[in-house]
C-alpha atoms as one frame of an Amber mdcrd trajectory, in Angstrom:
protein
  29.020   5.745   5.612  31.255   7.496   7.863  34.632   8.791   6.459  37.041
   5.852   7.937  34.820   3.715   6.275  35.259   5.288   3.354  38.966   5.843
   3.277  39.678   2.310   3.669  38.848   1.842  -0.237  42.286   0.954  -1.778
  42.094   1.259  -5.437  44.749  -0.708  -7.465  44.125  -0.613 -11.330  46.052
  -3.208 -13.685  48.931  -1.228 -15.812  48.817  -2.833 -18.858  51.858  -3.596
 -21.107  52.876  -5.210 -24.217  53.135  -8.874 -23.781  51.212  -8.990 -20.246
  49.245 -12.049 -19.407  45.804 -11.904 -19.202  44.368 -14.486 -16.254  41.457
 -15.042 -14.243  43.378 -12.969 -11.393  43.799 -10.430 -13.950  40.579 -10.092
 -15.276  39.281 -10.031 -12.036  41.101  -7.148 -10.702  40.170  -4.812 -13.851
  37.095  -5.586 -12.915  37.025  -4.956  -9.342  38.848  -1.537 -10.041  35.570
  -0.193 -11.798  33.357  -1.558  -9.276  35.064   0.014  -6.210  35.126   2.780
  -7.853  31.357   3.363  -8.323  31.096   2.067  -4.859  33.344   4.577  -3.977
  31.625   7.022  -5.625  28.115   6.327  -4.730  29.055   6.587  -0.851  31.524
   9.578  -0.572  29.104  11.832  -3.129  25.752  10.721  -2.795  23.470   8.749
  -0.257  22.350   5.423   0.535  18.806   4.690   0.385  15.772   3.710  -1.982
  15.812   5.969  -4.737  12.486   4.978  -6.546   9.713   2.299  -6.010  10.246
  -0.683  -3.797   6.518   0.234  -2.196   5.393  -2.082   0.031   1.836  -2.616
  -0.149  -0.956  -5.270   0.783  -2.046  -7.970  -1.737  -5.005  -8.368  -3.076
  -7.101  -9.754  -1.964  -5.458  -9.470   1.405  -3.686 -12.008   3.420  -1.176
 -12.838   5.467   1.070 -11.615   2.543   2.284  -7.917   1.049   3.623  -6.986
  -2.485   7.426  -5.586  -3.000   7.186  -3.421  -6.258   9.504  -2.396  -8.874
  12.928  -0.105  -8.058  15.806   0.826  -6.880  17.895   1.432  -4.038  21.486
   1.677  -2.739  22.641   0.071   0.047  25.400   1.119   2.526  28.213  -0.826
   0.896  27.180   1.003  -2.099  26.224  -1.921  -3.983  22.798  -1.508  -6.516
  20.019  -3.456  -5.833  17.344  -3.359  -8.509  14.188  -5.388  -8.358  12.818
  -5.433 -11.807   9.083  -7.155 -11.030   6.601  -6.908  -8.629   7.361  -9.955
  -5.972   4.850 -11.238  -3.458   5.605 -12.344   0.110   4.522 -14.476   2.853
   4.981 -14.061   6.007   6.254 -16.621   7.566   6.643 -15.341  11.322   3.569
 -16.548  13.961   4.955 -14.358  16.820   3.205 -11.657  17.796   5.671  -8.107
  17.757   6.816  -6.360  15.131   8.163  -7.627  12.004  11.369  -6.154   9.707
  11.067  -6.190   5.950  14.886  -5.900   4.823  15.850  -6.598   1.157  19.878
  -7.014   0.579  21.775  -7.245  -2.260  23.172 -10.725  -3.060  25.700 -12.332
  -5.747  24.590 -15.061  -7.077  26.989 -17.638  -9.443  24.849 -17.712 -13.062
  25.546 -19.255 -16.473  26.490 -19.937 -18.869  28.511 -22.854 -17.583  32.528
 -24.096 -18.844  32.033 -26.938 -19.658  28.349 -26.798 -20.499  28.007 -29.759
 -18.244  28.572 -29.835 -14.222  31.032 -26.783 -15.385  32.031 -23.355 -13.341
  29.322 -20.162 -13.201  30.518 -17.446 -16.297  28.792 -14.847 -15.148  27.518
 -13.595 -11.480  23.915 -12.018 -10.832  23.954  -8.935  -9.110  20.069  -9.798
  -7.388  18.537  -9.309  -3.856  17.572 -11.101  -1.553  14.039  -9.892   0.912
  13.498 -11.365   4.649  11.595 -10.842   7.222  13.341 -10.174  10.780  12.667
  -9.839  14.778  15.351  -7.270  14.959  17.023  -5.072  12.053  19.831  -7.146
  10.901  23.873  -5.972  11.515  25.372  -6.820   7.638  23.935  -4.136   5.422
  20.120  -3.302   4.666  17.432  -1.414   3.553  14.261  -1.434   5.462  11.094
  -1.789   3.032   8.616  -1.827   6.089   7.778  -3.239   9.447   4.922  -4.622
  10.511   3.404  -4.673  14.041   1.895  -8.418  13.914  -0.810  -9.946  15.553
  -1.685 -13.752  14.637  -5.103 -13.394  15.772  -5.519 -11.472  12.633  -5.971
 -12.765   9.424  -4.924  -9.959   7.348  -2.399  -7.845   6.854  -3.563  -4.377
   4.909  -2.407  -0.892   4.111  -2.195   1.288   6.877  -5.617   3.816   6.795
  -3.852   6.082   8.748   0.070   6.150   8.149   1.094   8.468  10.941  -0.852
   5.994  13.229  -1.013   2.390  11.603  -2.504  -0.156  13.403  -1.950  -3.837
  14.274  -1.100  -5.898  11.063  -0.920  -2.419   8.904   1.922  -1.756   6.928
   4.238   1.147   8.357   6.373   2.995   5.838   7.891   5.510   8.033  11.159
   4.700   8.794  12.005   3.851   4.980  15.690   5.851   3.866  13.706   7.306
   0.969  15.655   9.208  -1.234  14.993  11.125  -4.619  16.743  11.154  -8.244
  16.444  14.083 -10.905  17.241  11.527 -13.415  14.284   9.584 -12.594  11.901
  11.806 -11.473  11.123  14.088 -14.938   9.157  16.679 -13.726  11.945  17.631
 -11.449  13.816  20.908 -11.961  17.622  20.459 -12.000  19.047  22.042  -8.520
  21.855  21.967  -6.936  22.648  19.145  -4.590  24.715  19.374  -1.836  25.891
  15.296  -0.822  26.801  14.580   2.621  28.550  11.227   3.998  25.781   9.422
   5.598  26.489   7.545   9.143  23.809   5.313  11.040  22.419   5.381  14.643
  19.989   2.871  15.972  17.554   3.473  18.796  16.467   1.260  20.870  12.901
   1.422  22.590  12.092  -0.102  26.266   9.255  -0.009  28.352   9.486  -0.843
  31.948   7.403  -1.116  34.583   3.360  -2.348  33.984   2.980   0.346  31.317
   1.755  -0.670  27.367   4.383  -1.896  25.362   3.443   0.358  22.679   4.010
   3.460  25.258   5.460   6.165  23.223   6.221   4.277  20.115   4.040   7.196
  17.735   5.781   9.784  19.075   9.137   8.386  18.623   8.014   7.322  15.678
   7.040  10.821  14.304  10.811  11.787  16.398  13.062   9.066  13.721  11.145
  10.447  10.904  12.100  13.840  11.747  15.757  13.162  12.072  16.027  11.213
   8.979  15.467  14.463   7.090  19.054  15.488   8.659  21.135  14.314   4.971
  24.285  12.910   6.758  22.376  10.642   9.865  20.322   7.621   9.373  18.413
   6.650  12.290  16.526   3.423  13.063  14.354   2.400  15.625  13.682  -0.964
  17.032  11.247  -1.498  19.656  10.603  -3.358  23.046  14.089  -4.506  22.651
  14.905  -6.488  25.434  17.823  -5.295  28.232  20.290  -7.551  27.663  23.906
  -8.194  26.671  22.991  -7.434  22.937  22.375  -3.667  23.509  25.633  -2.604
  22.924  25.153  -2.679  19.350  22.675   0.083  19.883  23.401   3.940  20.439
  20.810   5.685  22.060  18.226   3.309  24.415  14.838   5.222  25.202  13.213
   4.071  28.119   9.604   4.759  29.249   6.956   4.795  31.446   4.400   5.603
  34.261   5.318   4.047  37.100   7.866   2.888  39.627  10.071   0.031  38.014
  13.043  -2.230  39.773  16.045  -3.908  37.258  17.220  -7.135  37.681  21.323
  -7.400  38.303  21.668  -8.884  34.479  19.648  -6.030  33.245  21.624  -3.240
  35.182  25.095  -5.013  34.505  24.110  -4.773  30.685  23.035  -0.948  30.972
  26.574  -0.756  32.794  28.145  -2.423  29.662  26.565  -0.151  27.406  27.570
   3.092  29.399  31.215   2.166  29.029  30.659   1.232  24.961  29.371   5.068
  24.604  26.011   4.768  24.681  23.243   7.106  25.784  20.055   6.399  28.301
  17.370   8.726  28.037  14.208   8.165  30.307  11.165  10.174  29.788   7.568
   9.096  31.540   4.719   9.587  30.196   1.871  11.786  31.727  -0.912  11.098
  29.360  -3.820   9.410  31.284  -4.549  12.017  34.906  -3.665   8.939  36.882
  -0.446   8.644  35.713   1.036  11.960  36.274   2.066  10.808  39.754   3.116
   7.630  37.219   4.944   9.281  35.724   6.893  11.190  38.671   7.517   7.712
  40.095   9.401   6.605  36.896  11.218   9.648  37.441  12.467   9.220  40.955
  13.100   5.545  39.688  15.134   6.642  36.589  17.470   8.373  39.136  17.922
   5.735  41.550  19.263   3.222  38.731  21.578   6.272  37.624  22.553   6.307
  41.061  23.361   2.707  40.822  25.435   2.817  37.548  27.676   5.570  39.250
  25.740   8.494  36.732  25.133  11.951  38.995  21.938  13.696  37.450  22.169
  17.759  36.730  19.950  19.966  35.825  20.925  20.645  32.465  21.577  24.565
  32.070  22.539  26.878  29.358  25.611  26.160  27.292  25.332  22.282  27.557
  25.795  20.279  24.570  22.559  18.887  24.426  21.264  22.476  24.336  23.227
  22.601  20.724  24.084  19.751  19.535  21.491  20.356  16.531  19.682  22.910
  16.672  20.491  25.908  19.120  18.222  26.480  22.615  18.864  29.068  25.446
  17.307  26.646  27.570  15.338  23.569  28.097  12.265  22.945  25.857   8.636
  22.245  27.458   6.983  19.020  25.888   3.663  17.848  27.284   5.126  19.009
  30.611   6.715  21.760  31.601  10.557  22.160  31.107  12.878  19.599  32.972
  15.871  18.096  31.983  18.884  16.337  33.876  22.109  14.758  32.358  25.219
  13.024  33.865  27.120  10.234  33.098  26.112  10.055  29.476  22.525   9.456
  31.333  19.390  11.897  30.481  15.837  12.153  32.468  13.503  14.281  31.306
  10.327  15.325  33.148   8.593  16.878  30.193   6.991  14.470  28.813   8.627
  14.358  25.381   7.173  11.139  23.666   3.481  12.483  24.023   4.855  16.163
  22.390   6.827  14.325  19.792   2.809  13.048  18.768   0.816  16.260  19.171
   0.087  15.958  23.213  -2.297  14.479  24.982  -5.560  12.878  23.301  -7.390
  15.957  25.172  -5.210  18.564  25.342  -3.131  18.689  21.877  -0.230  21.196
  21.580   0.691  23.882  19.716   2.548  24.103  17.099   5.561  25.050  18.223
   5.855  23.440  21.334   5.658  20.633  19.526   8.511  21.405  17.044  10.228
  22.500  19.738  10.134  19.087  21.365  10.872  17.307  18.408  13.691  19.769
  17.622  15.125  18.748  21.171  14.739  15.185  20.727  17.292  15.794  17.314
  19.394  17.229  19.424  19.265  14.303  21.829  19.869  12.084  18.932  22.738
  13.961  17.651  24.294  13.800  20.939  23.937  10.148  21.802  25.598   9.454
  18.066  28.595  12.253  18.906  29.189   9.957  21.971  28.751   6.857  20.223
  31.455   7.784  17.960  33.695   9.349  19.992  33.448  13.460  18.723  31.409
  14.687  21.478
């Protein structure tokens, strides 16, 4: 939670005196005290995430439903959500895309009743409440796991390969996992350093005739990366659609290998989220040999619609902020391509190919190691740029 946030707690604590009255209101407010207090506490000192359990895995036998187990989390209100059994759900979604698993905490009115009978809740329930979603919901959450569904099949399973799950596996990489020395035993006590956490959401596009999955592992692999970073929570939806809902989003990533054209809607709503403080960053993709020239075509297209929402492209040289906004370079990064970067306008292009480095590199020609840390190192620093603009400090 970012420090405004924070500093809008206003804690008022009853003074108690001989002869003061005791009411509901009263009652309530000593009670309120202690609980915005270890709200308070929990988000200004510590983080916001699942502490233990809350796996999500597939039932068993599988079908179209997945098991939420035992644990604990905090959410970004600060507010403890515990789910003390293992709770099965079904899917209820027919659409193929991909599918959010959120849990939220919930207050729920609970007995005993006064008067027994058709009388007022004594008590409330501190529970939880787990959906399923099209798009990562605004009030707060904690992602358990998405899902990339397909109705054709009948099963939904554990992922065999969890840095590359497939349609209808379970992907747990973009859960806030955190960890808890009072929990975990065989921990030795260290010192830890807390950091106020604040949230950026990226949003995915694909234009063009390209595969809507086009680049989704590597940015995948990219979230994961930056969600190590203690005080920035990243999310990632993808093939969001370019409407006028993408202002609630702070980076948008678009790809592909080809020439593309935007509708007037679409470009008026990229022109809206330029002046909310958003960031576009286009990278192509080069994988396949036939779409290298692809790929140079999305480029030249990338800087005609910059051209069109008033953005003038630069090559991006030493001393820019992108080239430290993170981590520190003397100069652009290759990816699968060589080096080639150009901002303006709170726009980006890159012609290196950065969502196929952010996964390893091409299927036949893998990178090394360090160009791809490099790459994924720059992509941070993208990140950390687009949320510095979001919010105003860059």
């Amino acid at each position: 939670m970012a420090l405004e946030d924070i500093i809008e707690f206003q804690l008022k604590r009853i003074n108690p005196f001989q002869g003061l009255i005791i009411d509901a209101d009263t009652w309530q407010d000593a009670h309120n005290y202690h609980r915005a207090q270890q709200r308070l506490h929990l988000l200004a000192f510590h983080s916001t995430g699942i502490i233990q359990g809350l796996e999500v895995t597939a039932s068993s036998p599988p079908d179209l439903s997945v098991v939420i187990h035992p644990g604990i989390a905090v959410d970004s209100e600060g507010n403890i959500i515990i789910v003390p059994q293992k709770q099965r759900y079904q899917l209820q979604t027919r659409q193929k895309g991909i599918i959010y698993l959120v849990i939220q905490f919930r207050e729920i009115p609970s007995g005993p009743y006064q008067p027994a009978e058709a009388g007022q809740p004594t008590r409330i329930l501190e529970a939880y409440r787990i959906q399923e979603r099209e798009k990562l919901p605004a009030e707060p959450h904690l992602e358990l796991a998405r899902i990339d569904f397909d109705s054709t099949l009948e099963v939904i399973k554990d992922a065999e390969s969890p840095s590359k799950p497939a349609k209808n596996e379970i992907i747990l990489s973009f859960r806030k996992q955190l960890t808890s020395a009072a929990l975990d035993k065989t921990t030795t006590p260290a010192v830890v350093v807390s950091h106020s956490q604040e949230t950026l959401t990226v949003a995915h596009a694909v234009l063009g005739e390209a595969s809507k999955d086009l680049h989704c592992a590597g940015l995948r692999n990219l979230v994961r990366e930056v969600n190590r970073q203690n005080n920035l929570v990243v999310n990632l939806e993808e093939n969001v659609t370019l409407d006028e809902n993408i202002d609630r989003f702070s980076f948008i990533y678009l790809t592909g290998n080809g020439r593309f054209e935007l509708a007037a809607e679409q470009q008026a709503a990229l022109v809206s989220f330029l002046k909310s403080g958003g960031l576009i960053f286009g990278d192509g993709c080069s994988e396949e040999a036939g779409e290298a020239r692809g790929a140079k075509e999305f480029g030249l297209a990338f800087n005609q619609l910059a051209s069109k929402l008033n953005c003038k492209l630069e090559v991006v040289q030493r001393g820019h902020s992108l080239l430290s906004a993170l981590y520190l370079f003397s100069e652009v990064p290759q990816g699968a391509e060589p080096a080639m970067l150009l901002e303006g306008g709170q726009m980006v292009c890159s012609g290196s190919d950065y969502g196929c480095a952010w996964h390893g590199g091409y299927q036949d020609k893998p990178l090394p190691r360090d160009i791809i840390r490099n790459s994924l190192e720059m992509g941070a620093n993208i990140t950390a740029y687009a949320h510095k603009l979001k919010s105003g400090t860059g």
